[in-house]
Predicted model as a PDB file, atoms N, CA, C, CB and O in Angstrom, pLDDT in the B-factor column:
MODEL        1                                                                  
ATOM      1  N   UNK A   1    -144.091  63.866  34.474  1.00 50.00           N  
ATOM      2  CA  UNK A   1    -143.449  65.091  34.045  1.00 50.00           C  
ATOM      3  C   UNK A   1    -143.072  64.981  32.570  1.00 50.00           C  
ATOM      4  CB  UNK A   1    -142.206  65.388  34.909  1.00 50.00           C  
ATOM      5  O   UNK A   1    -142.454  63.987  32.187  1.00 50.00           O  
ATOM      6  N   UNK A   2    -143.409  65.939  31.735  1.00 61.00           N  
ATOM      7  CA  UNK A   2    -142.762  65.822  30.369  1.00 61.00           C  
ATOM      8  C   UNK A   2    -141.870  66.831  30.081  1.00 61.00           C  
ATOM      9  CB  UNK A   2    -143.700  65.812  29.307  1.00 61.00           C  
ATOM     10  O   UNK A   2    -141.809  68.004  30.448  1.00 61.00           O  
ATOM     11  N   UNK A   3    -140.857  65.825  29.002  1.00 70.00           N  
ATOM     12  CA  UNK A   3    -139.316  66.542  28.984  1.00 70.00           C  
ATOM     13  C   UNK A   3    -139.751  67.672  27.973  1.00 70.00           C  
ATOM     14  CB  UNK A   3    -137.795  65.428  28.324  1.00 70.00           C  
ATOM     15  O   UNK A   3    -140.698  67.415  27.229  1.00 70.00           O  
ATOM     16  N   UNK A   4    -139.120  68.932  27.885  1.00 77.00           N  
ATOM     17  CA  UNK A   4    -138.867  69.645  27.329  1.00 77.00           C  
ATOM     18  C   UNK A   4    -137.787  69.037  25.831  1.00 77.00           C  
ATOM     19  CB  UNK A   4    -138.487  70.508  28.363  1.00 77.00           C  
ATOM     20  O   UNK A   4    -136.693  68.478  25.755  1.00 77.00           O  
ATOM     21  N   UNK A   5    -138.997  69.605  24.636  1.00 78.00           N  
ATOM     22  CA  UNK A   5    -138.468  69.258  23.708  1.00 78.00           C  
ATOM     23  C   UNK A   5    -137.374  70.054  23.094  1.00 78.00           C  
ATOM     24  CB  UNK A   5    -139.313  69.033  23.048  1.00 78.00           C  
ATOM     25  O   UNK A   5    -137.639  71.250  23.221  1.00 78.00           O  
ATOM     26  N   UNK A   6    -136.180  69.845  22.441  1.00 84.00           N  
ATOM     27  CA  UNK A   6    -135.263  70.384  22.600  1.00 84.00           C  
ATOM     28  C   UNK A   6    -134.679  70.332  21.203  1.00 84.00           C  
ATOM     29  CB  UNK A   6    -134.623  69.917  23.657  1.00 84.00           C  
ATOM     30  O   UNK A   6    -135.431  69.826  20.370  1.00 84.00           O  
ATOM     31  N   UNK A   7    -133.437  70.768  20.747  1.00 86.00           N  
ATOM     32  CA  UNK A   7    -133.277  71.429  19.077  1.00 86.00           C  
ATOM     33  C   UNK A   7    -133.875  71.488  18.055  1.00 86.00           C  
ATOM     34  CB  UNK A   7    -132.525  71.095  18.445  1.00 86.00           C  
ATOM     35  O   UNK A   7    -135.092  71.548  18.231  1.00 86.00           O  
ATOM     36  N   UNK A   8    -133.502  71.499  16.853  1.00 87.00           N  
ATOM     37  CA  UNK A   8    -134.204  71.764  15.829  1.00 87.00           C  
ATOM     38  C   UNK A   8    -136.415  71.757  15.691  1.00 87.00           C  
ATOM     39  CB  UNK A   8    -133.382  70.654  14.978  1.00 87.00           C  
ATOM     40  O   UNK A   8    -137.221  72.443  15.062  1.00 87.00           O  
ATOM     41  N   UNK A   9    -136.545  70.470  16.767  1.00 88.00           N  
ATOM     42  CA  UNK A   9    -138.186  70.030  16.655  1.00 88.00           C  
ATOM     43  C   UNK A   9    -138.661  71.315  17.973  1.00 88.00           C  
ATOM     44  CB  UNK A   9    -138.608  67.793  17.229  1.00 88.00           C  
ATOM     45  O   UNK A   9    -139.822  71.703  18.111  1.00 88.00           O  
ATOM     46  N   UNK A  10    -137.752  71.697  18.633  1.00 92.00           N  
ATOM     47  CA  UNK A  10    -138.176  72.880  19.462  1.00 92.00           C  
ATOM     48  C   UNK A  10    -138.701  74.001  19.029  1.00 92.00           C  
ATOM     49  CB  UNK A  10    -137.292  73.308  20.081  1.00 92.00           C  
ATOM     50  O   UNK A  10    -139.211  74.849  19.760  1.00 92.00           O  
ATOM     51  N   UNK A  11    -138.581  74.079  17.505  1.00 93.00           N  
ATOM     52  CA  UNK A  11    -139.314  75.517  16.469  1.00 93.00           C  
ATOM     53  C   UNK A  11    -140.744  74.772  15.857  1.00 93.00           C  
ATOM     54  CB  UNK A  11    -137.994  76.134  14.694  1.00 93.00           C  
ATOM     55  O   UNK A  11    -141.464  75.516  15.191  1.00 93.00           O  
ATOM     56  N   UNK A  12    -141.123  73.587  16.012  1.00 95.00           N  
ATOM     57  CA  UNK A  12    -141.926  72.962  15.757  1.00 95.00           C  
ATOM     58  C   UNK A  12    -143.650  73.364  15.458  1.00 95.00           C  
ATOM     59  CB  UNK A  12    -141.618  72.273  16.589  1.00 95.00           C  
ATOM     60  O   UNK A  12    -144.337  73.227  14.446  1.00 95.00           O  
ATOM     61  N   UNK A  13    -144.003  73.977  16.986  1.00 95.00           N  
ATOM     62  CA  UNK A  13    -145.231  74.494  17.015  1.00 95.00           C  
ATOM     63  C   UNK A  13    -145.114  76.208  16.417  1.00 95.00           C  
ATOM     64  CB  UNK A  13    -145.784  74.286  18.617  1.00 95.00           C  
ATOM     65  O   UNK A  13    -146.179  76.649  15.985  1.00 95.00           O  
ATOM     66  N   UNK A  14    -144.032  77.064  16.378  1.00 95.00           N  
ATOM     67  CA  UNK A  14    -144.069  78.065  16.116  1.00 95.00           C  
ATOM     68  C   UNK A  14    -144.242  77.966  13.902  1.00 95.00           C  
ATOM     69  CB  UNK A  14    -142.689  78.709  17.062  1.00 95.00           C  
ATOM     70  O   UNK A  14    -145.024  78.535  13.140  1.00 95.00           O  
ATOM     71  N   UNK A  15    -143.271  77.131  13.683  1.00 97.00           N  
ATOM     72  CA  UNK A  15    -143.267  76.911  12.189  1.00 97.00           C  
ATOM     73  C   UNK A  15    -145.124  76.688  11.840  1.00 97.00           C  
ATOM     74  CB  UNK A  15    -142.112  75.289  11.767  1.00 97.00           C  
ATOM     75  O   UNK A  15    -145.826  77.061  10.901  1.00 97.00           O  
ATOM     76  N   UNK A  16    -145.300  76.219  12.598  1.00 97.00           N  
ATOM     77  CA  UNK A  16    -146.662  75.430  12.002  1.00 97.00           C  
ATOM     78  C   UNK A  16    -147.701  76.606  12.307  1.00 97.00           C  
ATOM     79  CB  UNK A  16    -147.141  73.744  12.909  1.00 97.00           C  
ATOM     80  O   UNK A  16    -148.556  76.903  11.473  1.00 97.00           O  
ATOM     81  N   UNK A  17    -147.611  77.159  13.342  1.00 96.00           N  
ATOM     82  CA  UNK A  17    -148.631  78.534  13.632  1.00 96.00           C  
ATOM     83  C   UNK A  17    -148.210  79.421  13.019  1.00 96.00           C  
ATOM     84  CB  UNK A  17    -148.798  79.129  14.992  1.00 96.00           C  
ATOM     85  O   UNK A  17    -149.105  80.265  12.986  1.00 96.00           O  
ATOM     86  N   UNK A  18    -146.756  80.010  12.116  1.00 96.00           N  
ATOM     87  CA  UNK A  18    -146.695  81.165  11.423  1.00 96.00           C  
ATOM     88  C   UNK A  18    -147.150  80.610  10.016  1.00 96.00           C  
ATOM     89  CB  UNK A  18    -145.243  81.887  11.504  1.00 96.00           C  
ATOM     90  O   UNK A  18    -148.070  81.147   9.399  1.00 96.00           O  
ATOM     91  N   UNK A  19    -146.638  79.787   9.655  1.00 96.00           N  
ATOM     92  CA  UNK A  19    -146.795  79.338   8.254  1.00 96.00           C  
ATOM     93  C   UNK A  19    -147.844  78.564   7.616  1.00 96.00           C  
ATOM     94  CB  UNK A  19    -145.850  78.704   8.006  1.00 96.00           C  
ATOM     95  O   UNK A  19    -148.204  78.558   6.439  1.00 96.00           O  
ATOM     96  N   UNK A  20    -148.273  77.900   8.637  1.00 96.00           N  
ATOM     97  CA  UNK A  20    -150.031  77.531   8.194  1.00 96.00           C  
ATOM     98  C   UNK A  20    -149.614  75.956   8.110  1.00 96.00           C  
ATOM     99  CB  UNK A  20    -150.868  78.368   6.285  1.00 96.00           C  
ATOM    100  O   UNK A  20    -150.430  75.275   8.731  1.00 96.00           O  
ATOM    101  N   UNK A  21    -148.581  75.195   7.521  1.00 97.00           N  
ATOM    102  CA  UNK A  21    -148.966  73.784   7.499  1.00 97.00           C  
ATOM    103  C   UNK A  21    -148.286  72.875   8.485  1.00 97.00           C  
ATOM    104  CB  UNK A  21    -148.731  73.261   6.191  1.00 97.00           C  
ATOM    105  O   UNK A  21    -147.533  73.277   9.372  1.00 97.00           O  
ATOM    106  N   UNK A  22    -148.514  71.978   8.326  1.00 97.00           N  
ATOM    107  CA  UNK A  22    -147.952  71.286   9.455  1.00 97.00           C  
ATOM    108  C   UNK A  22    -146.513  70.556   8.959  1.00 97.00           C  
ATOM    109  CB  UNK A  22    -149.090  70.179  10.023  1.00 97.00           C  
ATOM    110  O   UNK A  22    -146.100  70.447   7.805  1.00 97.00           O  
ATOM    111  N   UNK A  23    -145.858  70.073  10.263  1.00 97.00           N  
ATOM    112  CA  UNK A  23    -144.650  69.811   9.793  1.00 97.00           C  
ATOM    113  C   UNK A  23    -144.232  68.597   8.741  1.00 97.00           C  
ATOM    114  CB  UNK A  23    -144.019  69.693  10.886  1.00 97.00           C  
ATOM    115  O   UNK A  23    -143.345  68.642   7.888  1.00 97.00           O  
ATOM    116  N   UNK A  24    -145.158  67.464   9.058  1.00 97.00           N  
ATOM    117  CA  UNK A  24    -145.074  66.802   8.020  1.00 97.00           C  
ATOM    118  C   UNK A  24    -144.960  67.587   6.405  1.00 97.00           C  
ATOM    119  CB  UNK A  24    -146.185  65.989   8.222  1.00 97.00           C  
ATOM    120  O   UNK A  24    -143.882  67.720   5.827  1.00 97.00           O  
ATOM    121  N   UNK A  25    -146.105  67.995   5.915  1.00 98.00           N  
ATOM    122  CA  UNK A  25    -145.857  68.615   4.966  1.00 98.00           C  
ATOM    123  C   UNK A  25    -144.793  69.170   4.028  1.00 98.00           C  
ATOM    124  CB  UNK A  25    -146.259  69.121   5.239  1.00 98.00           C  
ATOM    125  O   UNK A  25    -144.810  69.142   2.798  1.00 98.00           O  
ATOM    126  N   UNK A  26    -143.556  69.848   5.103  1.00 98.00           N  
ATOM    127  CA  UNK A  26    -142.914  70.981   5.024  1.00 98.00           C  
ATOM    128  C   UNK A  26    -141.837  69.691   4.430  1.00 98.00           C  
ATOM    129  CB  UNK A  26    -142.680  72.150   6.494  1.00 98.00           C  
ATOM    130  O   UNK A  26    -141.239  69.655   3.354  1.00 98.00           O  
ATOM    131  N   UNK A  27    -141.842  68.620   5.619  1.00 98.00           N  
ATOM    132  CA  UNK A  27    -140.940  67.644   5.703  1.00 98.00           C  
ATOM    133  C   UNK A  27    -140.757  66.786   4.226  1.00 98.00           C  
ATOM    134  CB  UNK A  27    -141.410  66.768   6.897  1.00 98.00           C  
ATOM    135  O   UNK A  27    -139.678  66.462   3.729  1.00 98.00           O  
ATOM    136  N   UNK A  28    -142.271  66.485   3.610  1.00 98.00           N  
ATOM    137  CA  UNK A  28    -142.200  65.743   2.551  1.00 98.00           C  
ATOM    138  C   UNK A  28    -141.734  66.808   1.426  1.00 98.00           C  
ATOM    139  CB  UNK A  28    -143.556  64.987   2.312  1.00 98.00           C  
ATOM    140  O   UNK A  28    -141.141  66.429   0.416  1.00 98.00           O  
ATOM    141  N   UNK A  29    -142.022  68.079   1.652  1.00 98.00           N  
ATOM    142  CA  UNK A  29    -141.217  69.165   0.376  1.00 98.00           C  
ATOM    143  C   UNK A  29    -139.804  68.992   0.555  1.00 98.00           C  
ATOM    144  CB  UNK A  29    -141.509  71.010   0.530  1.00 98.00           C  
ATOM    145  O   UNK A  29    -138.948  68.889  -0.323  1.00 98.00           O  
ATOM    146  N   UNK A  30    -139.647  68.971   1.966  1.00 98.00           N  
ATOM    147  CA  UNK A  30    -137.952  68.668   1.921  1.00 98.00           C  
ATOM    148  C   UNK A  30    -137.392  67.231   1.354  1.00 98.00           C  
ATOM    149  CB  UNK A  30    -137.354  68.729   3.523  1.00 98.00           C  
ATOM    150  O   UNK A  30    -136.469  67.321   0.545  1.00 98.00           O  
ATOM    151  N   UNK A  31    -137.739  66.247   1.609  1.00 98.00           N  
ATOM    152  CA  UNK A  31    -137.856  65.218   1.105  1.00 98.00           C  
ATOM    153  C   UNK A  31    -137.918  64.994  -0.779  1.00 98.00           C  
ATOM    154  CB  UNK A  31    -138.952  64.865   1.858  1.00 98.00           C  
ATOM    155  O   UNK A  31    -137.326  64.199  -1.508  1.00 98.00           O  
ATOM    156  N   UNK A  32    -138.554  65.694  -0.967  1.00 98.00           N  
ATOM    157  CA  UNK A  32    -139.349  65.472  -2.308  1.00 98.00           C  
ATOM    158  C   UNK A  32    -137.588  66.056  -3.445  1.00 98.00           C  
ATOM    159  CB  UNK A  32    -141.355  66.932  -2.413  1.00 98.00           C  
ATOM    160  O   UNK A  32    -137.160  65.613  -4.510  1.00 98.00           O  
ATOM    161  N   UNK A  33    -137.129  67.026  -2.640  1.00 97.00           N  
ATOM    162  CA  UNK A  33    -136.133  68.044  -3.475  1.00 97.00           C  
ATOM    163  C   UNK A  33    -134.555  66.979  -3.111  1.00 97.00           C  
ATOM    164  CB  UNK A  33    -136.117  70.179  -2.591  1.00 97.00           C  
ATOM    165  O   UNK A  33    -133.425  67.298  -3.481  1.00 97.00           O  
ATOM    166  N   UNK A  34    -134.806  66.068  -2.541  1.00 93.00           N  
ATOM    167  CA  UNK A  34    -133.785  65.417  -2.075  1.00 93.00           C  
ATOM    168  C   UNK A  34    -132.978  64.548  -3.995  1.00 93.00           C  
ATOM    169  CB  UNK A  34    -134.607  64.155  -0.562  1.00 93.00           C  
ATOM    170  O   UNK A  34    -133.790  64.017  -4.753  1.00 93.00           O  
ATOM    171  N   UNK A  35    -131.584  64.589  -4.359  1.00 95.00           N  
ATOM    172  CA  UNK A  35    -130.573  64.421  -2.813  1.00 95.00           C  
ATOM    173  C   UNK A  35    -130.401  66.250  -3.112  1.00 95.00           C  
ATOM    174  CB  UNK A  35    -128.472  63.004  -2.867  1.00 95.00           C  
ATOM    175  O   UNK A  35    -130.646  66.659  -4.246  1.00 95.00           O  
ATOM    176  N   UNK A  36    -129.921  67.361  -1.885  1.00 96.00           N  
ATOM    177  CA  UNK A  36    -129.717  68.575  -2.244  1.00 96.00           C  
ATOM    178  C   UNK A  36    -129.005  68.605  -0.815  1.00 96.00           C  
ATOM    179  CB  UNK A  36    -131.003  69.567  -2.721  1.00 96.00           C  
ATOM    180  O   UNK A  36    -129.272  67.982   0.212  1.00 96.00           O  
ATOM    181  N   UNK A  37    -128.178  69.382  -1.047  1.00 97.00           N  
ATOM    182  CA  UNK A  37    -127.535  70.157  -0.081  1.00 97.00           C  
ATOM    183  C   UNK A  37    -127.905  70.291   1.355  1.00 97.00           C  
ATOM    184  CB  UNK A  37    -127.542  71.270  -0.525  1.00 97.00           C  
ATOM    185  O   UNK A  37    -129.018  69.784   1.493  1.00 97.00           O  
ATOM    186  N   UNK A  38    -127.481  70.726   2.410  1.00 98.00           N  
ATOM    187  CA  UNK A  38    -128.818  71.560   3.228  1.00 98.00           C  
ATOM    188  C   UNK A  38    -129.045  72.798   3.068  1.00 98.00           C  
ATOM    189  CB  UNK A  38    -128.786  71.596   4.634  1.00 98.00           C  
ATOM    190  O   UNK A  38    -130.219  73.138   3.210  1.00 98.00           O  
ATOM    191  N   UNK A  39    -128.085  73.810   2.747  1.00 98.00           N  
ATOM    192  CA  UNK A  39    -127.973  75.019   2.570  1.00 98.00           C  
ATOM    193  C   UNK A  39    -129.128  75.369   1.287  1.00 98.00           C  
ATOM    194  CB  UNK A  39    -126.416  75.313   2.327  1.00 98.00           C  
ATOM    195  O   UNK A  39    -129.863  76.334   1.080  1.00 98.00           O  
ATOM    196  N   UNK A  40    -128.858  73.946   0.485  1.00 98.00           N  
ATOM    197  CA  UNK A  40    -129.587  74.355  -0.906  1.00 98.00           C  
ATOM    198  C   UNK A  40    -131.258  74.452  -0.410  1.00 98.00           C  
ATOM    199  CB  UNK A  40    -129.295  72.970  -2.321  1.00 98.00           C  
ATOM    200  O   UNK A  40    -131.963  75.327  -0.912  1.00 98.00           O  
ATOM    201  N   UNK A  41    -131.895  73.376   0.727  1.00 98.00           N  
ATOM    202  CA  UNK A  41    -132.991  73.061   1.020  1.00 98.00           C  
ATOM    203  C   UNK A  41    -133.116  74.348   1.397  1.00 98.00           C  
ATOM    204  CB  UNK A  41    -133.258  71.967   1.826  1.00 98.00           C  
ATOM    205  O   UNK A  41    -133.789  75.070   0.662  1.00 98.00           O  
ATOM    206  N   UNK A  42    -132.442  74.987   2.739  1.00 98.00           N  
ATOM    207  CA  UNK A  42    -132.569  76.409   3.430  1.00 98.00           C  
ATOM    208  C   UNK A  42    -133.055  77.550   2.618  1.00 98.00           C  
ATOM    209  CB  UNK A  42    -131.246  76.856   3.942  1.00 98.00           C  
ATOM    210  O   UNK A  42    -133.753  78.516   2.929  1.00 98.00           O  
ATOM    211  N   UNK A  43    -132.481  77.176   1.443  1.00 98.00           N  
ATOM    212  CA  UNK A  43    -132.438  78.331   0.785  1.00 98.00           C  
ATOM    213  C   UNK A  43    -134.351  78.076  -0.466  1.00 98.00           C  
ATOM    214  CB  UNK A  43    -130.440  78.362  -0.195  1.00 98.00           C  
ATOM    215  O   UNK A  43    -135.261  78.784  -0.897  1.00 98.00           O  
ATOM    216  N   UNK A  44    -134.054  77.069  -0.479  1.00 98.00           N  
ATOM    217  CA  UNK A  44    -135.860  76.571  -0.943  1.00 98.00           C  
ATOM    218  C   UNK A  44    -136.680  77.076  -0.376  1.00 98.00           C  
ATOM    219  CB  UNK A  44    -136.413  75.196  -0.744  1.00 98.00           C  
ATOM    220  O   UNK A  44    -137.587  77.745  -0.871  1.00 98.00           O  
ATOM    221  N   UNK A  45    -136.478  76.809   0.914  1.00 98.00           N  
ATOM    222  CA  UNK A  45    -137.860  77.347   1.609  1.00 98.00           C  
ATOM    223  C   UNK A  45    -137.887  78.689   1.758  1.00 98.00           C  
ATOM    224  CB  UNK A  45    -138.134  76.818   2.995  1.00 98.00           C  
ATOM    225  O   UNK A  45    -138.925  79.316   1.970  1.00 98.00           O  
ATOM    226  N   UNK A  46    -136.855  79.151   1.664  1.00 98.00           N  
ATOM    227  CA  UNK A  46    -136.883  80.703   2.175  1.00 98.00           C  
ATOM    228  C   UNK A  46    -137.682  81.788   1.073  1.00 98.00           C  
ATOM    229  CB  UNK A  46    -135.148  81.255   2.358  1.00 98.00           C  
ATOM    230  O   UNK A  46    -138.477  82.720   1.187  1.00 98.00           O  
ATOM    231  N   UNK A  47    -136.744  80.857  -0.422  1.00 98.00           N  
ATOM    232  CA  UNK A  47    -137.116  81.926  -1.538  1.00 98.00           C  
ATOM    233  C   UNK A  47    -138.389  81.141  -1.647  1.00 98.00           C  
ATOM    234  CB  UNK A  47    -136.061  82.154  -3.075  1.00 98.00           C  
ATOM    235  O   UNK A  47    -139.285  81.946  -1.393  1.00 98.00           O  
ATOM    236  N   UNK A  48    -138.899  79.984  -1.896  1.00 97.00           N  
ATOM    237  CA  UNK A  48    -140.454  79.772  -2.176  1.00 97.00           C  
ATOM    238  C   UNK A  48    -141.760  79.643  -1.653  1.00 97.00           C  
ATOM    239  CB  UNK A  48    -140.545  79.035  -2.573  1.00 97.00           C  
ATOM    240  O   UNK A  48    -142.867  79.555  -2.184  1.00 97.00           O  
ATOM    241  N   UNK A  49    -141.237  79.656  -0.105  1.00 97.00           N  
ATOM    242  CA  UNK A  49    -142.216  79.651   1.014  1.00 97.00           C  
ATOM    243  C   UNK A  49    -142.132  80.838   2.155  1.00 97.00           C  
ATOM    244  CB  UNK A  49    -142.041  78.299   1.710  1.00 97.00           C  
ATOM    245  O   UNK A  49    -142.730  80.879   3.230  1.00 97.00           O  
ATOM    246  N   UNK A  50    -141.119  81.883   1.543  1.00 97.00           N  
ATOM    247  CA  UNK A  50    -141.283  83.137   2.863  1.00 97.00           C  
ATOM    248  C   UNK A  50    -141.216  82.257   4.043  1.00 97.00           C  
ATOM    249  CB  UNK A  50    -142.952  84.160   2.939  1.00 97.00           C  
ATOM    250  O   UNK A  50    -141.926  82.496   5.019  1.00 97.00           O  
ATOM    251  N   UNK A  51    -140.584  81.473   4.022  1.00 98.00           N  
ATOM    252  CA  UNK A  51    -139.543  81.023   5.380  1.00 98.00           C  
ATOM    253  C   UNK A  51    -138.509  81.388   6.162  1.00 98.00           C  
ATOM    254  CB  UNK A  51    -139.017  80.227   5.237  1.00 98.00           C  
ATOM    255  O   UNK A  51    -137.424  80.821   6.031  1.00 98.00           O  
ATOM    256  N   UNK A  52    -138.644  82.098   6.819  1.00 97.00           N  
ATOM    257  CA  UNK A  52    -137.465  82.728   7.864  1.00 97.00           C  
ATOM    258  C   UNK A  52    -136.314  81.715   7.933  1.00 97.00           C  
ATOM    259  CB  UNK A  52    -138.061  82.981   9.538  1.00 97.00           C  
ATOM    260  O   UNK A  52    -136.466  80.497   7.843  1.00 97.00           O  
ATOM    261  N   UNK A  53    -135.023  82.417   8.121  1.00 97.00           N  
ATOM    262  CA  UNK A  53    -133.701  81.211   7.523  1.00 97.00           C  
ATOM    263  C   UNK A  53    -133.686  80.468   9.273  1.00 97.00           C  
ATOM    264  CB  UNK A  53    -131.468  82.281   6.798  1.00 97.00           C  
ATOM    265  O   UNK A  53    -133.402  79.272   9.198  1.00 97.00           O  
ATOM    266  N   UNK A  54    -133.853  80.795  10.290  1.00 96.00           N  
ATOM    267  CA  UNK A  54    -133.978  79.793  11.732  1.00 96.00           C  
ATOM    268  C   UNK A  54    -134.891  79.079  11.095  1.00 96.00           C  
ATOM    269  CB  UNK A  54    -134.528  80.423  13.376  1.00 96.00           C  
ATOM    270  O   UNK A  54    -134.327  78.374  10.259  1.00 96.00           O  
ATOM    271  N   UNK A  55    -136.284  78.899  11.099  1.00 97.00           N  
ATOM    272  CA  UNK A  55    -137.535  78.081  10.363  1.00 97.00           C  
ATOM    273  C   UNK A  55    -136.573  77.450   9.643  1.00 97.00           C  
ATOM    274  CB  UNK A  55    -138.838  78.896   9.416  1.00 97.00           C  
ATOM    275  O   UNK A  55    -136.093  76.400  10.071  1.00 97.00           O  
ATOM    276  N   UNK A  56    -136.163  77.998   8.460  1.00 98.00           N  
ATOM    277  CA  UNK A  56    -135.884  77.032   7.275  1.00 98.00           C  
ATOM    278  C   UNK A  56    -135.119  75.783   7.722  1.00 98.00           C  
ATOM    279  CB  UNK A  56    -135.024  77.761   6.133  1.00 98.00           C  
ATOM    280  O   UNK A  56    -135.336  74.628   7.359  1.00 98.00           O  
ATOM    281  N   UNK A  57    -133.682  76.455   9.036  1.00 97.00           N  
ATOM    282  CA  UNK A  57    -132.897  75.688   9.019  1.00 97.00           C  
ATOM    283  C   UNK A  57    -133.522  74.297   9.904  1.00 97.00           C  
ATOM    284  CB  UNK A  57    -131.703  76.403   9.447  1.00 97.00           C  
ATOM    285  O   UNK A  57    -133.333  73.094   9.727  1.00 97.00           O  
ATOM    286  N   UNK A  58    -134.341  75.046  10.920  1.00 96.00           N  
ATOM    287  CA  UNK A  58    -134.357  73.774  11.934  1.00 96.00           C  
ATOM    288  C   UNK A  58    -135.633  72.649  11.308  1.00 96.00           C  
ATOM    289  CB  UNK A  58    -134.805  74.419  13.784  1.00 96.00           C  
ATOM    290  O   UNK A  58    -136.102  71.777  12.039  1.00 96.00           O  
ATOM    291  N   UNK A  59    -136.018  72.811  10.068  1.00 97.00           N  
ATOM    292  CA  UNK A  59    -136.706  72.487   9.303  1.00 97.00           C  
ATOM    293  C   UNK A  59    -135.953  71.042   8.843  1.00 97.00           C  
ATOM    294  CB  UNK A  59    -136.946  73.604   8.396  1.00 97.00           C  
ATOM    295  O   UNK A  59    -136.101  69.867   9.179  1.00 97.00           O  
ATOM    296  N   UNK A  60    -135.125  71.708   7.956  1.00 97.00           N  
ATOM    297  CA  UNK A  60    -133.857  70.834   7.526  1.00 97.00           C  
ATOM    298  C   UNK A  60    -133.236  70.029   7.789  1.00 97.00           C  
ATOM    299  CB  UNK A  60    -133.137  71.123   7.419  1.00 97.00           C  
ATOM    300  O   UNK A  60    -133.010  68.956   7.231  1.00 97.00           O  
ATOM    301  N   UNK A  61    -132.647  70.764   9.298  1.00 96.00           N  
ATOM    302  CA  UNK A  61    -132.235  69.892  10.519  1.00 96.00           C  
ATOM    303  C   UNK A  61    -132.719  68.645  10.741  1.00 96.00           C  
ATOM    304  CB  UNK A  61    -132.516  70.469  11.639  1.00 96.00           C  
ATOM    305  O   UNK A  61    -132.256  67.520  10.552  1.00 96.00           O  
ATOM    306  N   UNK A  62    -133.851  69.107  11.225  1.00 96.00           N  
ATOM    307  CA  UNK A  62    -134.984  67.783  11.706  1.00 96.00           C  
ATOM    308  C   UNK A  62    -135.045  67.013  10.688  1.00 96.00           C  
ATOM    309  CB  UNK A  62    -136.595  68.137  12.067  1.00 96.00           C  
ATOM    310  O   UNK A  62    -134.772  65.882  11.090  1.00 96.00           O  
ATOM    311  N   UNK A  63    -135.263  67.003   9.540  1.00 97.00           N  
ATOM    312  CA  UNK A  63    -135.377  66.206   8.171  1.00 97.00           C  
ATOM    313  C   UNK A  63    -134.627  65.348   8.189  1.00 97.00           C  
ATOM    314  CB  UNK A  63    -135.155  66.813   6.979  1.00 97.00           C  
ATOM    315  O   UNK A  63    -134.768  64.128   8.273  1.00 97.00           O  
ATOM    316  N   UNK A  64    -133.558  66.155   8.085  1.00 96.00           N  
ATOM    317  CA  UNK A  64    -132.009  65.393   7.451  1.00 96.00           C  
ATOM    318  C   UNK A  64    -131.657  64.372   8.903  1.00 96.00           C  
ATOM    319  CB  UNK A  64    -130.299  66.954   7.071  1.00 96.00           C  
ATOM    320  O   UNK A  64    -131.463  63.158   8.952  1.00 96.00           O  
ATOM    321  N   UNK A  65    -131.664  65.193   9.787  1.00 95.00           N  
ATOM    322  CA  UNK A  65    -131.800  63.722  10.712  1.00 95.00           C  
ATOM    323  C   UNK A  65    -132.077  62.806  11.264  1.00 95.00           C  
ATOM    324  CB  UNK A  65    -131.746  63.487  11.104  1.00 95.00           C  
ATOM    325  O   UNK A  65    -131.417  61.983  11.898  1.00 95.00           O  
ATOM    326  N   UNK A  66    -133.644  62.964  10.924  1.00 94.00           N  
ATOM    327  CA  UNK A  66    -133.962  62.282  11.338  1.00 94.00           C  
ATOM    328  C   UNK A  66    -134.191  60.454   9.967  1.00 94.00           C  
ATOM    329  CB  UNK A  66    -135.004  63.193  12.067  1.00 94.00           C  
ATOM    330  O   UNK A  66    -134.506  59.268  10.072  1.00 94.00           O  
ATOM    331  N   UNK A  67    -133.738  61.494   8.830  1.00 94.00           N  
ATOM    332  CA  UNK A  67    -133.474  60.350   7.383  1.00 94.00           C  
ATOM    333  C   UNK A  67    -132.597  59.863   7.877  1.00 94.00           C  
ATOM    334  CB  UNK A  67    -133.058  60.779   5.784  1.00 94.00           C  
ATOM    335  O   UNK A  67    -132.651  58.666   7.593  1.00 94.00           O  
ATOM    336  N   UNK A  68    -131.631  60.100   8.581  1.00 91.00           N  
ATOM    337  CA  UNK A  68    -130.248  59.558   8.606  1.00 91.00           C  
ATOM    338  C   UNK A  68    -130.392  58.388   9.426  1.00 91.00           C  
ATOM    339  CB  UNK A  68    -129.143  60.546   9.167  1.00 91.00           C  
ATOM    340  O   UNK A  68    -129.493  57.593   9.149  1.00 91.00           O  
ATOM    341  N   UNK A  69    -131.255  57.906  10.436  1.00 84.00           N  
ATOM    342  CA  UNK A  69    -131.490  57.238  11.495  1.00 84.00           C  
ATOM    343  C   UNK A  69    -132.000  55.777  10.604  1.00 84.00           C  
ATOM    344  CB  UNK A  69    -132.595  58.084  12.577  1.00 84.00           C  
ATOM    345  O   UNK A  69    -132.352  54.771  11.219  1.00 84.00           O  
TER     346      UNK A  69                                                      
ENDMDL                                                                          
END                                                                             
């Protein structure tokens, strides 16, 4: 049985089918703009990639926490 994937990586396949790249990608832009805010990242993707602010955030989300680990 496989678990149902669950917060932020749960927008995962939808980010990647509206927006065309895959998540890595998105991840190393987030990465790349680092150290920044999260709000500041949110707000990156939104104004330079027509990123919807849910997308942007759980984008972020996933980033930032998974750096933190």
């Amino acid at each position: 049985m496989t678990d149902k994937v669950k917060g932020p990586a749960s927008y995962f396949p939808t980010i990647e089918g509206k927006y065309g790249k895959p998540i890595a990608e998105w991840q190393a832009m987030i990465r790349a703009r680092q150290p920044a805010k999260h709000m500041e990242l949110v707000a990156f993707l939104k104004e330079e990639h027509g990123i919807g602010h849910g997308h942007a955030n759980a984008l972020v989300a996933a980033t930032l926490a998974e750096d933190a680990k």
